[in-house]
C-alpha positions, 0 to 999 in steps of 0.5 A: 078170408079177406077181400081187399077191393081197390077203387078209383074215384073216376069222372062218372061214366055218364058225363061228356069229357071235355079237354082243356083249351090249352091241351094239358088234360081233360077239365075236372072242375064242377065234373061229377065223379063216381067210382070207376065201373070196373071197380064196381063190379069188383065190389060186388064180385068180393060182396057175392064171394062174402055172401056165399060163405068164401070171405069174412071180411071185405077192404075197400081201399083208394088212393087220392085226394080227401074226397076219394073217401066218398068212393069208398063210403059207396063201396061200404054202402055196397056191403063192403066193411071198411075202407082204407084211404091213402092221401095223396097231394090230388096229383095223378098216381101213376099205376106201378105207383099204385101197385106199389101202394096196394102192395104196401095194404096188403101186406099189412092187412094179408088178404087172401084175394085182391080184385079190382077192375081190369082198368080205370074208364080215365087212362085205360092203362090195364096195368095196376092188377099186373104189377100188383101180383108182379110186386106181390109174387102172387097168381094172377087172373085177368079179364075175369068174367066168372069167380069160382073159389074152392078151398085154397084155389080160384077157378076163373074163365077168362075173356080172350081173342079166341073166346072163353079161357078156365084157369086155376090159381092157387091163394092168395091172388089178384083178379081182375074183372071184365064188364060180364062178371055180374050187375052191380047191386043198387045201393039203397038209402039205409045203407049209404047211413049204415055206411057212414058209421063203418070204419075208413083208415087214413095214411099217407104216401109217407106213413107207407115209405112210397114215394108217387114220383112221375114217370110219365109225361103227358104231352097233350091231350086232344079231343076225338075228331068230329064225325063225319058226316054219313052219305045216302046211296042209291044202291050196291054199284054206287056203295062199290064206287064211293068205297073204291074211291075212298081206298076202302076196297 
């Protein structure tokens, strides 16, 4: 069985957004950039599955500019075995878009699971995984925070409100994964070299019959609102006091 690992070039988790003085974005000049986490952990996810004897092989596949390549040169270093890149013109893809992409990948390369992070830490949109199953007529299983394959289903426990939630899909399908599915392996310098020599297929929006139009527009962006600063009481009563004062209670 095939894998395909959808992963997104992202500022790096560790770094500070800063918002652009005209309010059209956030900056990403001189920003590092890594793959998005949630991402990594469907990487390792599809590495674990492949390990224990339930996949053959795994696809790493991302959508952007040319230096999206290096994300996929991680997830190879990871255990992945090849990757595939489609270029775009550096613009945003926006996630149906994307779905549409990955729709056109697996059709071509008929994975028997696709699993891909329940959202990009840059929009937040939690929608790609959705559509994709939406676009490919397959089961779903979001929030995924435990992946069970046996035989030709896929047993998954689900972070919900209510608590932990077990459902059965039939394969192929699309899951996408929570922050507690596991840790992420570390990738040693042997591997980053073995990486290098693995396979990356490139194509293009064209090659694919998708066009990436824009259907959402960004108004502006502002930064979060400074922190107030805290205040120190003295006891219980003068707490009660500012809390009423503020509405709070």
């Amino acid at each position: 069985m095939k894998i395909l690992v959808p992963v997104k070039r992202a500022i790096d988790k560790d770094v500070k957004i800063r918002v652009k003085a005209d309010g059209s974005g956030v900056e990403l000049g001189n920003v590092k950039m890594s793959m998005n986490p949630f991402d990594e952990i469907a990487v390792e996810e599809a590495i674990r599955l492949k390990e224990a004897g339930k996949a053959t092989e795994i696809i790493a596949a991302s959508i952007g500019p040319q230096q999206a390549a290096e994300t996929i040169r991680t997830a190879l270093a990871m255990g992945a075995d090849r990757g595939v890149l489609v270029k775009t013109d550096g613009a945003a893809v926006e996630p149906l878009a994307v779905a549409k992409i990955l729709k056109a990948i697996a059709d071509a390369e008929q994975p028997g699971l696709i699993i891909l992070g329940k959202q990009a830490i840059d929009d937040d949109a939690n929608q790609t995984g959705q559509m994709l199953a939406a676009l490919w007529d397959r089961p779903q299983a979001t929030y995924a925070s435990k992946v069970e394959i046996s035989g030709a289903k896929v047993q998954v426990t689900r972070e919900v409100d209510a608590g932990l939630e077990t459902i059965e899909v039939d394969l192929p399908a699309v899951i996408t994964v929570d922050l507690r599915l596991n840790e992420p392996r570390y990738v040693k310098l042997p591997d980053i070299m073995k990486a290098k020599k693995k396979p990356l297929d490139v194509s293009s929006l064209d090659a694919l019959g998708i066009s990436a139009g824009q259907l959402i527009k960004t108004v502006k962006t502002d930064p979060p609102p400074q922190r107030q600063k805290g205040v120190i009481v003295k006891d219980v009563a003068e707490l009660v006091d500012v809390l009423k004062k503020k509405g709070l209670i």
